[in-house]
C-alpha positions as CSV (number, residue, x, y, z in Angstrom):
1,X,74.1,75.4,-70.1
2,X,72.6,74.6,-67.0
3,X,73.2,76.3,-63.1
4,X,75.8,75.2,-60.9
5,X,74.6,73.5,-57.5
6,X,76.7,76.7,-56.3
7,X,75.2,79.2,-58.8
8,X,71.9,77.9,-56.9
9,X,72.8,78.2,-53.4
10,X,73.9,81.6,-54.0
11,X,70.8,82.7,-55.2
12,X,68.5,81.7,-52.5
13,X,71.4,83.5,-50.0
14,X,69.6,86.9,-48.9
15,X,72.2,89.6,-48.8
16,X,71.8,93.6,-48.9
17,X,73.9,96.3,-48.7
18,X,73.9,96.7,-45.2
19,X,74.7,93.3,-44.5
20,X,77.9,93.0,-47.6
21,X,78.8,96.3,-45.5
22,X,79.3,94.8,-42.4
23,X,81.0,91.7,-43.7
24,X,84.2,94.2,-45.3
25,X,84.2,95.9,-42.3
26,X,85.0,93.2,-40.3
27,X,87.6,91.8,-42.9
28,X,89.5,95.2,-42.9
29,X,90.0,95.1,-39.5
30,X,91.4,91.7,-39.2
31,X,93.2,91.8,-42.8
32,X,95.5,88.6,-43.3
33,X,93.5,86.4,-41.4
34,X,93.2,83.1,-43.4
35,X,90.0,82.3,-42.2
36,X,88.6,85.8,-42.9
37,X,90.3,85.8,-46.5
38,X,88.4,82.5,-47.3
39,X,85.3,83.9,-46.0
40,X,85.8,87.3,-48.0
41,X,86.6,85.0,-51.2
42,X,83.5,83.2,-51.1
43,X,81.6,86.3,-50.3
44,X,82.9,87.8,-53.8
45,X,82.0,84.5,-55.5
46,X,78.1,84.7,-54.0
47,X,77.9,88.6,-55.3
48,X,79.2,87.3,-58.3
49,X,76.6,84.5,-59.0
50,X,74.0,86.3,-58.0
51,X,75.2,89.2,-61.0
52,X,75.1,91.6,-57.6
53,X,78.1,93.6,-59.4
54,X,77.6,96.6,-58.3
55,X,78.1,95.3,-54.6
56,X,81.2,93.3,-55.7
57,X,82.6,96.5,-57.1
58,X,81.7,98.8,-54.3
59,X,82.7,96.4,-51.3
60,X,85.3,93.9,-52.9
61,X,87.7,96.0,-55.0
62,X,88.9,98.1,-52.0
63,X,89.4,95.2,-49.6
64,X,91.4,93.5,-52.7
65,X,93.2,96.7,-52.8
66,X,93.8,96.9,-49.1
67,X,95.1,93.4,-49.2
68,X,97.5,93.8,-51.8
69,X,95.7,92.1,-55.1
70,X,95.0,88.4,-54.1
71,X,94.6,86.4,-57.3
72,X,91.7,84.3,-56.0
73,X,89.9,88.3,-55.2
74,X,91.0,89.7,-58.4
75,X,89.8,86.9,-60.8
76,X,86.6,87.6,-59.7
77,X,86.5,91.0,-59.8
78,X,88.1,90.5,-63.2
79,X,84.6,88.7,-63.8
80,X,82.3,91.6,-62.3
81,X,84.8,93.8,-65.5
82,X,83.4,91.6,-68.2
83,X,80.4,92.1,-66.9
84,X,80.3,95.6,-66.7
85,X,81.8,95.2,-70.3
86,X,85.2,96.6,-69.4
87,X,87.9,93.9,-71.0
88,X,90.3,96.5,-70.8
89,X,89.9,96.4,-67.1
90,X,89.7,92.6,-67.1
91,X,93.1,92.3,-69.0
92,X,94.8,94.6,-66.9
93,X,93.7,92.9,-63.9
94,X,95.3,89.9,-65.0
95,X,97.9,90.1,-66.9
96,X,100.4,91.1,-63.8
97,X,99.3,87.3,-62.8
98,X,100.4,85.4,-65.6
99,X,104.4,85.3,-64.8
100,X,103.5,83.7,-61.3
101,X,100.2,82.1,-61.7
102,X,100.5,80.2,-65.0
103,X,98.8,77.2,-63.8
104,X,95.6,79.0,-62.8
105,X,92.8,77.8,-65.0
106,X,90.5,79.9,-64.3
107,X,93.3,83.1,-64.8
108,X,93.6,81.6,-68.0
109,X,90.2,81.2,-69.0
110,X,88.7,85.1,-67.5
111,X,92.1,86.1,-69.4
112,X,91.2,85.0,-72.8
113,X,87.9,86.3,-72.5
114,X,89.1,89.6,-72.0
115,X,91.3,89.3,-75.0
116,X,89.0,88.1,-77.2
117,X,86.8,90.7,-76.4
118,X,89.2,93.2,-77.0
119,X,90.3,91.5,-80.6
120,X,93.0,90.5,-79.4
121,X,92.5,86.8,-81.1
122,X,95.8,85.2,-81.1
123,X,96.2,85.7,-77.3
124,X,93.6,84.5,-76.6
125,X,93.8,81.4,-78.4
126,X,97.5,81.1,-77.6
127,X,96.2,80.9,-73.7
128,X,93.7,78.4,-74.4
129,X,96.0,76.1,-75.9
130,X,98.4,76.2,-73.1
131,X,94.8,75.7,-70.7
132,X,94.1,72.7,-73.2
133,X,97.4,71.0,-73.2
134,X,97.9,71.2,-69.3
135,X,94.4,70.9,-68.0
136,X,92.0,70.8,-71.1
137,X,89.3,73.0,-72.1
138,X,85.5,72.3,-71.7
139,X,83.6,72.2,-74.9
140,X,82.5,75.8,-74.5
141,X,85.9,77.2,-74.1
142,X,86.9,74.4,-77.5
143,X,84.4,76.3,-79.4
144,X,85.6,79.4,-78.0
145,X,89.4,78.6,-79.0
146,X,88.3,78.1,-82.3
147,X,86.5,80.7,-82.7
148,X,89.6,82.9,-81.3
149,X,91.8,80.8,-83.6
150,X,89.8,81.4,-87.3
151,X,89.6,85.2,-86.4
152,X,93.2,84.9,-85.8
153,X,93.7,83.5,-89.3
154,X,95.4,80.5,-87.8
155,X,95.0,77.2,-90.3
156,X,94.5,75.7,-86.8
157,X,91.4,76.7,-86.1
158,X,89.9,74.9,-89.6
159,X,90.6,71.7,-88.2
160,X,89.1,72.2,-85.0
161,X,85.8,73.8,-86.3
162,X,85.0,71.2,-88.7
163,X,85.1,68.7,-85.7
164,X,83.0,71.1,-83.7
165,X,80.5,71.5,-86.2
166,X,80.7,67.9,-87.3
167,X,79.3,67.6,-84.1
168,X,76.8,70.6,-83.6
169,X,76.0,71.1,-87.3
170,X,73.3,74.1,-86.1
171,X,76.3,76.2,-85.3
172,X,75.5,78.9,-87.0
173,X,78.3,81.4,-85.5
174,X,81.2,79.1,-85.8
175,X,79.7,77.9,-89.4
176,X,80.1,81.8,-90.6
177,X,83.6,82.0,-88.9
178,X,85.2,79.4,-90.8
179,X,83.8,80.6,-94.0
180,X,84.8,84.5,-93.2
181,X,88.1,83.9,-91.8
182,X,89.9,86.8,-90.0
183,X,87.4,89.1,-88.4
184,X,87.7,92.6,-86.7
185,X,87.4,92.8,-83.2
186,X,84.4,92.7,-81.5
187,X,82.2,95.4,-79.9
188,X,83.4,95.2,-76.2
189,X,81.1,93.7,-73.9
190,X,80.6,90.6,-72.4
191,X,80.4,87.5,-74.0
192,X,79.5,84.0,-72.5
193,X,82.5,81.6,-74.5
194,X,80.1,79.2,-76.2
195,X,76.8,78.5,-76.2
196,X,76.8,74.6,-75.3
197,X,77.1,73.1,-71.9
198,X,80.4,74.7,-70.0
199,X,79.8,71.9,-67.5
């Protein structure tokens, strides 16, 4: 996969601790503001390009706290979780979400990840097909679903790898997969879903 014009810009940003200090001062004391939320929110997302998850952690999670969970705060500090190879955390981040937020496709997506990671197999995929029948899924996340749905022991996710694989014969993960079937979970940690172009 390739970097994000985003992923770039936040790398050449210089930030230090003093600095992501100052910035969550200043949003505690005008909590609520619209314009300060934004700029908090694409703060987080900076951290979290540049893998600065320790900062994120530190800084972010309190001021999420403080301003009662935002969704847009907490899917990213849902990220920084997988990251720090805590699905647990991850999933229960999220999962309070999913009655209000069901079309959020990146809830969705971090969501499944976290369940997957966990084992949790036919959650995840059963998330990923909703994401794929309302907004579709790239072809990481497709190889990802299938992935979810053989270790699920779903006859669903046969179909779906052969086409993969039909595609990206040198597969070698997904190739195993369909022949194994069912799996147990996985050791938790983080796990990028697929390793073709997410773009």
């Amino acid at each position: 996969s390739h970097s994000s014009p985003f992923a770039s810009l936040a790398q050449a940003i210089e930030l230090d601790d003093a600095l992501v200090a100052d910035l969550c001062t200043s949003a505690t004391e005008h909590s609520g503001d619209p314009l300060v939320h934004n700029v908090l929110v694409g703060l987080a997302r900076v951290l979290m390009e540049r893998r600065d998850i320790a900062l994120l952690l530190e800084f972010i999670e309190p001021l999420s706290e403080a301003w009662g969970r935002p969704l847009d705060l907490e899917v990213t500090l849902a990220q920084a979780d997988l990251e720090s190879l805590d699905p647990a955390s991850s999933e229960a981040r999220l999962a309070p979400f999913m009655r209000r937020s069901r079309l959020h496709p990146d809830l969705w997506r971090l969501r499944g990840d976290a369940l997957f990671q966990l084992g949790r197999y036919a959650e995840a995929a059963d998330l990923w097909r909703d994401l794929n029948a309302t907004t579709g899924l790239s072809e990481a996340y497709q190889r990802r679903f299938a992935l979810a749905l053989l270790r699920s022991g779903s006859p669903e996710g046969v179909m779906l790898a052969k086409l993969i694989l039909a595609k990206h014969p040198e597969d070698e993960e997904l190739s195993a997969a369909l022949e194994a079937g069912p799996a147990a979970p996985p050791e938790p940690g983080f796990t990028p879903p697929g390793n073709h172009e997410d773009h």
